[in-house]
KETIVO-685435 format. One record per atom (N, C-alpha, C): x, y, z. Coordinates in steps of 0.2 Angstrom, whole numbers, padded with zeros to 4 digits, always signed. Layout:
<nodes>
XYZ;...
</nodes>
This chain:
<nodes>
+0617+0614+0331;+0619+0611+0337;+0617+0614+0343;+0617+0610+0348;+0614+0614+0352;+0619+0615+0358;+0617+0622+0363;+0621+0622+0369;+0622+0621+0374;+0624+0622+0376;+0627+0620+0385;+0619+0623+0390;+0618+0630+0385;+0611+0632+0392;+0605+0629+0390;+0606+0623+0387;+0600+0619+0381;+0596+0612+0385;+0604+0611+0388;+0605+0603+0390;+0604+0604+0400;+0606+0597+0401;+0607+0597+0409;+0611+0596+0411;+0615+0601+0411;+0622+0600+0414;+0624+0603+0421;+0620+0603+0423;+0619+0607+0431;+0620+0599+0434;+0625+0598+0439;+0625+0592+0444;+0631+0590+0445;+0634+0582+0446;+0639+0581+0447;+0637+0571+0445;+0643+0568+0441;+0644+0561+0440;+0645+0558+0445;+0642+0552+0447;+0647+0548+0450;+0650+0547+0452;+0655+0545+0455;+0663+0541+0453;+0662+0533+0450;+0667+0536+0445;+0668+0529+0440;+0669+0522+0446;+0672+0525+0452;+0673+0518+0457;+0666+0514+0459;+0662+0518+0458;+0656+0515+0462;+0656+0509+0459;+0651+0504+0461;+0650+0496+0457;+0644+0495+0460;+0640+0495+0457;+0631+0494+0456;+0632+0488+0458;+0627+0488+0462;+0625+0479+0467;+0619+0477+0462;+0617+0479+0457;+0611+0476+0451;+0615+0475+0447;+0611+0473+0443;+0613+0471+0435;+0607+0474+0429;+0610+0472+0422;+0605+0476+0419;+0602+0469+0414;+0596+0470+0413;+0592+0464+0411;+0588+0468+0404;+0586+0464+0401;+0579+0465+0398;+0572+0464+0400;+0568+0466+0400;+0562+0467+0401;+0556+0467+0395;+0552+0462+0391;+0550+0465+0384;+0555+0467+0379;+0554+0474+0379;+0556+0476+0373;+0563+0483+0375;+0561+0482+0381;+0565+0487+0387;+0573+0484+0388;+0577+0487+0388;+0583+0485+0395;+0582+0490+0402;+0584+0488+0406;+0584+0491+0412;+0588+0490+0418;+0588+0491+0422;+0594+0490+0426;+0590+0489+0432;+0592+0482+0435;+0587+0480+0441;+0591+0478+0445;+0588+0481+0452;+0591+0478+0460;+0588+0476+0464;+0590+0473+0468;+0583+0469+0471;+0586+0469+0482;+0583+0472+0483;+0583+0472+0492;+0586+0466+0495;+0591+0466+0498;+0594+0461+0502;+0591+0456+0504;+0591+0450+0505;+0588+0445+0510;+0583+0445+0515;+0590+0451+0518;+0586+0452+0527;+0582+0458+0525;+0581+0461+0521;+0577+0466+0521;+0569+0463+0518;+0562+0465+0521;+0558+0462+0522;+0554+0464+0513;+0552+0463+0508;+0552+0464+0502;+0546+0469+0504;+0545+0475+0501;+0539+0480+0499;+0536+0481+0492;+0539+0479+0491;+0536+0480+0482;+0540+0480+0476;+0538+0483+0470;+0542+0485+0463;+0543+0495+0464;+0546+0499+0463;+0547+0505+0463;+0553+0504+0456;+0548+0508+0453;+0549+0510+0446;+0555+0519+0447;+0560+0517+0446;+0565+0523+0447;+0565+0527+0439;+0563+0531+0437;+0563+0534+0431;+0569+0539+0431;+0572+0539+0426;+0580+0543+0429;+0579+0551+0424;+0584+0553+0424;+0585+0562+0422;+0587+0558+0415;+0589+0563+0411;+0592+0562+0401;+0600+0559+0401;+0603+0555+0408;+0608+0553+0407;+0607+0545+0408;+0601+0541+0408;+0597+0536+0408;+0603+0532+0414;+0603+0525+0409;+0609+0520+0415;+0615+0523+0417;+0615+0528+0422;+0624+0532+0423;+0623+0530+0430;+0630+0528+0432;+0632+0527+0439;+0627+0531+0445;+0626+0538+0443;+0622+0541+0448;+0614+0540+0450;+0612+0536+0444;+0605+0533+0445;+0607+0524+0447;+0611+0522+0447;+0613+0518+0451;+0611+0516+0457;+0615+0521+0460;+0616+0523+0468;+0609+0524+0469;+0605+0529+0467;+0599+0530+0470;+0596+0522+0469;+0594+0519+0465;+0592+0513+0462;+0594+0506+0469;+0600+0509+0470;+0604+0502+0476;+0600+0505+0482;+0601+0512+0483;+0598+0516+0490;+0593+0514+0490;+0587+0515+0487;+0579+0510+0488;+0580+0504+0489;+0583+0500+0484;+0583+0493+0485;+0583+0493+0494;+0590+0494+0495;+0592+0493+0502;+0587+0494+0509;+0581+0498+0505;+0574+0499+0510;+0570+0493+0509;+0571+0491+0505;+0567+0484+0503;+0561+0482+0496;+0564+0489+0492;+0560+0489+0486;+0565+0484+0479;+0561+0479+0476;+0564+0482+0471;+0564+0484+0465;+0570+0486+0462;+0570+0494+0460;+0572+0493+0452;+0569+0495+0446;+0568+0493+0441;+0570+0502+0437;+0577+0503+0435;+0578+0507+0431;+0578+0507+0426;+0571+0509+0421;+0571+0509+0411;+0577+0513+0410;+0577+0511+0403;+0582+0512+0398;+0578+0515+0392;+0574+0519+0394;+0568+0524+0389;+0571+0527+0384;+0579+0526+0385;+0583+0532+0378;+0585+0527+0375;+0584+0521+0374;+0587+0517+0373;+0594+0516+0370;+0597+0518+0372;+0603+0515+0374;+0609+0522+0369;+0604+0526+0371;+0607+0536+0367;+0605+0538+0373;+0608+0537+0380;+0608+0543+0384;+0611+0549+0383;+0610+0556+0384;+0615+0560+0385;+0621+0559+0390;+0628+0561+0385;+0633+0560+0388;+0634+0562+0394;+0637+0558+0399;+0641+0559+0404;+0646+0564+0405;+0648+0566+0398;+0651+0570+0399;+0652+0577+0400;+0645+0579+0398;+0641+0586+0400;+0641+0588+0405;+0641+0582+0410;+0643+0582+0420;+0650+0584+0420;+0652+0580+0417;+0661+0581+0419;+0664+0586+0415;+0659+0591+0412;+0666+0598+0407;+0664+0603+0413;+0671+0606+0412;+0674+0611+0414;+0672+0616+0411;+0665+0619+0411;+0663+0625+0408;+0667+0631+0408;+0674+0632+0408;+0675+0639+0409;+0681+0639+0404;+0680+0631+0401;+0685+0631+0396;+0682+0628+0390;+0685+0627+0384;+0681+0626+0378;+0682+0618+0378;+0677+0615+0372;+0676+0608+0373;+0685+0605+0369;+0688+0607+0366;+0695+0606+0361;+0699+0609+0368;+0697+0613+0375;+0702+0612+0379;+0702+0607+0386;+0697+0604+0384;+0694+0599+0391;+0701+0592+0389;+0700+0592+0397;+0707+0586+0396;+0703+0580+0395;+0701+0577+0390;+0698+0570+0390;+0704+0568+0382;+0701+0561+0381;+0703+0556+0374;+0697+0562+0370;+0700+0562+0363;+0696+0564+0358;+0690+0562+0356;+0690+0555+0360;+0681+0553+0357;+0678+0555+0362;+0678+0559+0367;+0673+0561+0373;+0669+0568+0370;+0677+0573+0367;+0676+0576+0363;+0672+0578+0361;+0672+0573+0354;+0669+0572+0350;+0661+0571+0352;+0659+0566+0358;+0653+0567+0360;+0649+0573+0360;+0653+0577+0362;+0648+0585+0364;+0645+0589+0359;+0654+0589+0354;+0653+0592+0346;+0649+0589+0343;+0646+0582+0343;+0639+0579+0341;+0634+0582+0343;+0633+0582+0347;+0625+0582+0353;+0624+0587+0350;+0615+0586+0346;+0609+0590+0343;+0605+0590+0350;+0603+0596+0355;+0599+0592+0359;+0592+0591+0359;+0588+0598+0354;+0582+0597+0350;+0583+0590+0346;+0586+0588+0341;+0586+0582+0338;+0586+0574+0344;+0589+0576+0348;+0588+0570+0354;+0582+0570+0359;+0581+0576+0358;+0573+0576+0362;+0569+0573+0356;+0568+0573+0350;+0564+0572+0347;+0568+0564+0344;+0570+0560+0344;+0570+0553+0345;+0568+0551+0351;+0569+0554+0356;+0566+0553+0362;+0560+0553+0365;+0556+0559+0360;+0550+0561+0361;+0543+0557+0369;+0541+0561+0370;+0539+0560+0376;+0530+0555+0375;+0529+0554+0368;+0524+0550+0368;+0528+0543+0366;+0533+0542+0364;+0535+0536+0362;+0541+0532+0371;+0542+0537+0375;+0545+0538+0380;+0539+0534+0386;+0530+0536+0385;+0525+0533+0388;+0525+0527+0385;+0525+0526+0378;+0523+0521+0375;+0527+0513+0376;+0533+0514+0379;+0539+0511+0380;+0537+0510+0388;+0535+0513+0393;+0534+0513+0399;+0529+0510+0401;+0522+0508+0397;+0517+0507+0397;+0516+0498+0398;+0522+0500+0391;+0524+0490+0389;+0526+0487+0395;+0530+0490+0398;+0534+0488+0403;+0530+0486+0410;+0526+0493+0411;+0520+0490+0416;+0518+0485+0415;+0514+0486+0409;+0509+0479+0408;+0516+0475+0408;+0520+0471+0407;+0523+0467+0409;+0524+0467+0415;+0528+0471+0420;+0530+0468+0427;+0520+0466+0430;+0515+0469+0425;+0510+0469+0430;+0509+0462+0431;+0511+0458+0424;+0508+0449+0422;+0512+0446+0425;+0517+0451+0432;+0522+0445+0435;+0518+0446+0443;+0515+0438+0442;+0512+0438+0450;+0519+0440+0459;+0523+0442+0457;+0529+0444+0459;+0531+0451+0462;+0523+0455+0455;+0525+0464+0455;+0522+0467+0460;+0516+0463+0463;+0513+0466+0470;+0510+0476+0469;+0515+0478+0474;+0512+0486+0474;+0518+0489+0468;+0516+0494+0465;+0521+0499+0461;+0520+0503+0462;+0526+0507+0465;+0525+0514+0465;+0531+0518+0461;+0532+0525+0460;+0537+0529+0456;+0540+0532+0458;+0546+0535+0455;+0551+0540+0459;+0556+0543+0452;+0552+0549+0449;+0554+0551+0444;+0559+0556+0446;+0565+0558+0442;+0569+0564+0441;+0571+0566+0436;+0569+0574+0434;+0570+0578+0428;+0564+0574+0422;+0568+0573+0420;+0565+0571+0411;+0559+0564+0413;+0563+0562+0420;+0557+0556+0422;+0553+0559+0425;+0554+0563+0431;+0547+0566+0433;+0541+0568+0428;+0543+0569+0424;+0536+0570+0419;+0532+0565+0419;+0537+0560+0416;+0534+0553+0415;+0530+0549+0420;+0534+0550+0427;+0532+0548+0435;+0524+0549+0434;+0523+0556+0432;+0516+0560+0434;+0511+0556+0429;+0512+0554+0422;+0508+0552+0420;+0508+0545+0421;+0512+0542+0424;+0512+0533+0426;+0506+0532+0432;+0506+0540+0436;+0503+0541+0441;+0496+0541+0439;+0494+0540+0436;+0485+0542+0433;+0484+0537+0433;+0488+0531+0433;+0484+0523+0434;+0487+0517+0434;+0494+0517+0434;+0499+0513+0437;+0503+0511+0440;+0502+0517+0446;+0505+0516+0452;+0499+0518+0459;+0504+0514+0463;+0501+0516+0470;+0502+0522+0475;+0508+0524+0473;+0509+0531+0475;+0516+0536+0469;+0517+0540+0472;+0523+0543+0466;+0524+0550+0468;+0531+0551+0467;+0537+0557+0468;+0539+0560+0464;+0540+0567+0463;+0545+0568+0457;+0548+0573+0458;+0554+0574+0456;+0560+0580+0458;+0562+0584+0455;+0561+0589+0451;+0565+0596+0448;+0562+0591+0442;+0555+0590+0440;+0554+0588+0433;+0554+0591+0428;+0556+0590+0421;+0555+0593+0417;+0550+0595+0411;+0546+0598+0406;+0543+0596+0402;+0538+0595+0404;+0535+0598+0411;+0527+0599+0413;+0523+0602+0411;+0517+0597+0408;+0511+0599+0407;+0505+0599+0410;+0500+0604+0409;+0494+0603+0412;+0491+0596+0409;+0492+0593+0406;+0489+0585+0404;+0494+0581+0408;+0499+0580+0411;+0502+0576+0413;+0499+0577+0420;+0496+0582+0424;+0493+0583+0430;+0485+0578+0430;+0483+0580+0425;+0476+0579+0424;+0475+0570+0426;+0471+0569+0431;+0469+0563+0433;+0470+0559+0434;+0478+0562+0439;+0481+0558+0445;+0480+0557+0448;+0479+0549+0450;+0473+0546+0454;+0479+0543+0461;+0484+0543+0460;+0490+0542+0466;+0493+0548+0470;+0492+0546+0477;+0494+0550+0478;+0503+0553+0478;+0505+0559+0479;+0509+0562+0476;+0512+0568+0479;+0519+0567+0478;+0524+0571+0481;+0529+0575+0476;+0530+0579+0474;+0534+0586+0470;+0538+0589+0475;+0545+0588+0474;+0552+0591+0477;+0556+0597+0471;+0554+0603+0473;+0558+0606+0467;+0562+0611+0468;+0568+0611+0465;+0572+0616+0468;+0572+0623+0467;+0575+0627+0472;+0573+0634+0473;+0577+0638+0467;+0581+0636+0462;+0585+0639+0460;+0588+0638+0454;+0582+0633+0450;+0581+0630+0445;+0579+0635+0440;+0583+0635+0435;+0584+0639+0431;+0583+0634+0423;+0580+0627+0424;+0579+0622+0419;+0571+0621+0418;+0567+0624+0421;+0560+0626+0421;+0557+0629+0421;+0553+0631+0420;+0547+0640+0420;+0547+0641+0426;+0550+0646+0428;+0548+0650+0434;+0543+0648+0436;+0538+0648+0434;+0530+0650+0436;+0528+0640+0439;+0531+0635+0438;+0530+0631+0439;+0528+0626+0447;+0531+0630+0452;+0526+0629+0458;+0520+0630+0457;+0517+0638+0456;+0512+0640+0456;+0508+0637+0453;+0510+0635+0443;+0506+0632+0440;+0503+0623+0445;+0508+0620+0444;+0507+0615+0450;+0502+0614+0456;+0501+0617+0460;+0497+0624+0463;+0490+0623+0460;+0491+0625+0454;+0484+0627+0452;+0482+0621+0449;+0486+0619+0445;+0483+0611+0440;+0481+0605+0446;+0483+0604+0451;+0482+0598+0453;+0477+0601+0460;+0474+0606+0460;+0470+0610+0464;+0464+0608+0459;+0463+0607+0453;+0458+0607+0448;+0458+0602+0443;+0465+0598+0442;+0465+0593+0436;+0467+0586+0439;+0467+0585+0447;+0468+0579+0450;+0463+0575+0450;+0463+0569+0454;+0456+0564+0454;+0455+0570+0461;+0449+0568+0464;+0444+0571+0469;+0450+0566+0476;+0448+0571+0480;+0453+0569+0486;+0460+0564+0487;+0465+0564+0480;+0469+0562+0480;+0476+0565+0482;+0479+0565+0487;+0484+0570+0492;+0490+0570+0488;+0492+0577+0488;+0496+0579+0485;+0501+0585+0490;+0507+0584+0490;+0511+0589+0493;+0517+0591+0490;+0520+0597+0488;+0525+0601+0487;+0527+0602+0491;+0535+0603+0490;+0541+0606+0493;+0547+0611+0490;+0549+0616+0491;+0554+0617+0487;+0560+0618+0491;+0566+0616+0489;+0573+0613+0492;+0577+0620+0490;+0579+0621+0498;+0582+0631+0498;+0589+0628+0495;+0589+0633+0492;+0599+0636+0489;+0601+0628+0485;+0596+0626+0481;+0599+0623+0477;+0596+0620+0470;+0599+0619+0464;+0598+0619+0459;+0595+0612+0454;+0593+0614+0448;+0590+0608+0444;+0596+0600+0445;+0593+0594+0446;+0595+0589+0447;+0597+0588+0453;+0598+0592+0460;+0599+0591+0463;+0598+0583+0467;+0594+0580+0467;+0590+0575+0470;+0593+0568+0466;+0595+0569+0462;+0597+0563+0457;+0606+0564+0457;+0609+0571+0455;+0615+0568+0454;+0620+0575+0456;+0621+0573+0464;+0623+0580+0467;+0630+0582+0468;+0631+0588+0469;+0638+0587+0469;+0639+0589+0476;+0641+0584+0479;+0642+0581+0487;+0647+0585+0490;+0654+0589+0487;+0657+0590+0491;+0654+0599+0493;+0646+0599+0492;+0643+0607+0494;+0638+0603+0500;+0638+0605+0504;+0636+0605+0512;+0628+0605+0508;+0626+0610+0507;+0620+0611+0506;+0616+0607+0502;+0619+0603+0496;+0616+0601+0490;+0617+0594+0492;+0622+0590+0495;+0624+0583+0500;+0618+0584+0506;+0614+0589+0509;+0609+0589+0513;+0602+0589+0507;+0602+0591+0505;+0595+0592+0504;+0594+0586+0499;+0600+0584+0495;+0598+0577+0491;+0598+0571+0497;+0600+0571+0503;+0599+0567+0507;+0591+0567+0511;+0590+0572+0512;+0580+0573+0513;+0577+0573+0506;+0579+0572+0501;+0574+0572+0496;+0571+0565+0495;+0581+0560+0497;+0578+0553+0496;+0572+0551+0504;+0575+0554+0509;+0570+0552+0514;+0565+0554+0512;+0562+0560+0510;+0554+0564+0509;+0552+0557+0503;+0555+0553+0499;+0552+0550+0496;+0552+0543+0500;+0555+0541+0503;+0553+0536+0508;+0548+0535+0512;+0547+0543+0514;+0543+0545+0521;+0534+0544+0516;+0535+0549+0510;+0529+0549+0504;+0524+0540+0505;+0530+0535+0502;+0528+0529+0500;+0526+0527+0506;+0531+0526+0510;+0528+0523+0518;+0521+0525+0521;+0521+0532+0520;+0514+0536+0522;+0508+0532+0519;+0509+0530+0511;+0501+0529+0508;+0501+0523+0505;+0510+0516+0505;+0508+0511+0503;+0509+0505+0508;+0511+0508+0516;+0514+0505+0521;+0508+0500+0522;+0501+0500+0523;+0497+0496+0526;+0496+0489+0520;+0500+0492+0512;+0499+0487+0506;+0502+0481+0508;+0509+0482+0512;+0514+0475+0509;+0514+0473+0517;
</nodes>
C-alpha cells in the first residue's frame, strides 16, 4: 500500500458549497465535464483543461468555470475514468492517523485501499494519451471546435506537453508531473511551464532539465517560457489553500500568466 509521501496530497479541496455552472457529458468513449462561456462573452475557442490525479473534483471545476467566463469553452476529461484519487487525501489531517480522522468509515476506508503504484498503473500514461487522442479527433470533427489550446496541472501537465506536438494551438502546464525528455520532443505550440519553487513532487533538477530539453527537443523557433512561483508548493495553481496570502496570490497570477500565454499566440486566431 502506498503512502501519504507517494501520493498528492499537498493543496486544499474546494468547498463542497461550490456549484459548477457546467455539467458532465460524454464525449466518444470519454465523460467530461463541460462549460461553456456566457452569452455576452465573445466565444474564443475549445481549451482542453487536463486536471491533477483528483480528475472531476470541485477544484477543477472552478478553474474550468474561470476560463469559461473568458470566453473559452472548457472541456474537462475524465482520463481516470471514473477512479480518481480520493478527495480525501486533500481533507486528512496528517498529524493524525487515518482510524482517527473524523470522517464516516467509508472515507476511511478510501485511503486504507489506495495502492498508489497500482492506480498509476491502470492509469498508465500511454493509455491516459490514447484516451486524449480520441477525444481530439473528435471535438476536431466538430465544425464548432475552431482553435484548441491546453492548460494542464500535475499529472495533466505531462499530457498538455504531448497534446502540444500537434493538437493544439498553444499550451500551459503547472507543477507537472511524470516529465520526460520524450514528452518535450517536438512541440510544435507554443508554450508556457509555471512551476513551483518548493516542490517536493518532482526532480529537483526539473527547471534545468526543461531548460535543456526544449532548448534541443522543441520544433525550431517554437517560444517557450518558464516561470517559477516563490514560496509555494506542488498543486499550487489547481487547488490552493486560499486562506495563505501567498499561495491565494500566485494561484491568482498563474491563472492570468495562462490567459496572458493564450492571448499572446492565439488572439489574432478567433
Amino acid at each position: 500500500m502506498s503512502t501519504a509521501k507517494n501520493c498528492c496530497v499537498v493543496g486544499k479541496p474546494a468547498p463542497d458549497s461550490y456549484v459548477p455552472l457546467g455539467e458532465c457529458e460524454t464525449i466518444g468513449a470519454i465523460r467530461v465535464y463541460s462549460s461553456n462561456p456566457p452569452v455576452v462573452v465573445p466565444s474564443r475557442g475549445l481549451l482542453l483543461l487536463l486536471p491533477d490525479g483528483f480528475g472531476l473534483a470541485r477544484h477543477n471545476f472552478i478553474l474550468a468555470d474561470r476560463f469559461a467566463s473568458q470566453g473559452w469553452r472548457v472541456i474537462v476529461p475524465d482520463y481516470f475514468e471514473g477512479d480518481p484519487l480520493p478527495i480525501q487525501m486533500l481533507r486528512r489531517d496528517h498529524t493524525v492517523s487515518i482510524d482517527e480522522q473524523l470522517w464516516p468509515e467509508s472515507d476511511k476506508q478510501k485511503l486504507r485501499d489506495l495502492d498508489f503504484p497500482a492506480w498509476l498503473q491502470r492509469h498508465n500514461h500511454a493509455r491516459v494519451s490514447s484516451l486524449l487522442e480520441d477525444l481530439v479527433e473528435g471535438l476536431q470533427k466538430r465544425s464548432e471546435a475552431g482553435v484548441i489550446v491546453g492548460v494542464g496541472y500535475c499529472f495533466g501537465g505531462k499530457h498538455v506537453l504531448r497534446l502540444a506536438k500537434s493538437s493544439l494551438q498553444a499550451a500551459a502546464a503547472f507543477h507537472p508531473s511524470f516529465v520526460e525528455v520524450g514528452d518535450i520532443a517536438d512541440i510544435q505550440a507554443p508554450l508556457y511551464v509555471g512551476l513551483a519553487e518548493k516542490d517536493n513532487m518532482v526532480p529537483a533538477s526539473l527547471a534545468q532539465d526543461l531548460q535543456a530539453w526544449t532548448a534541443t527537443k522543441m520544433g525550431p523557433n517554437v517560444p517557450f517560457t518558464m516561470e517559477i512561483y516563490p514560496g509555494v508548493g506542488h498543486g499550487f495553481a489547481a487547488r490552493p489553500d486560499t486562506k495563505d496570502e501567498n499561495i491565494r496570490t500566485q494561484y491568482e497570477k498563474a491563472f492570468q500568466r495562462s490567459m496572458d500565454h493564450l492571448n499572446k499566440y492565439i488572439g489574432d486566431q478567433v
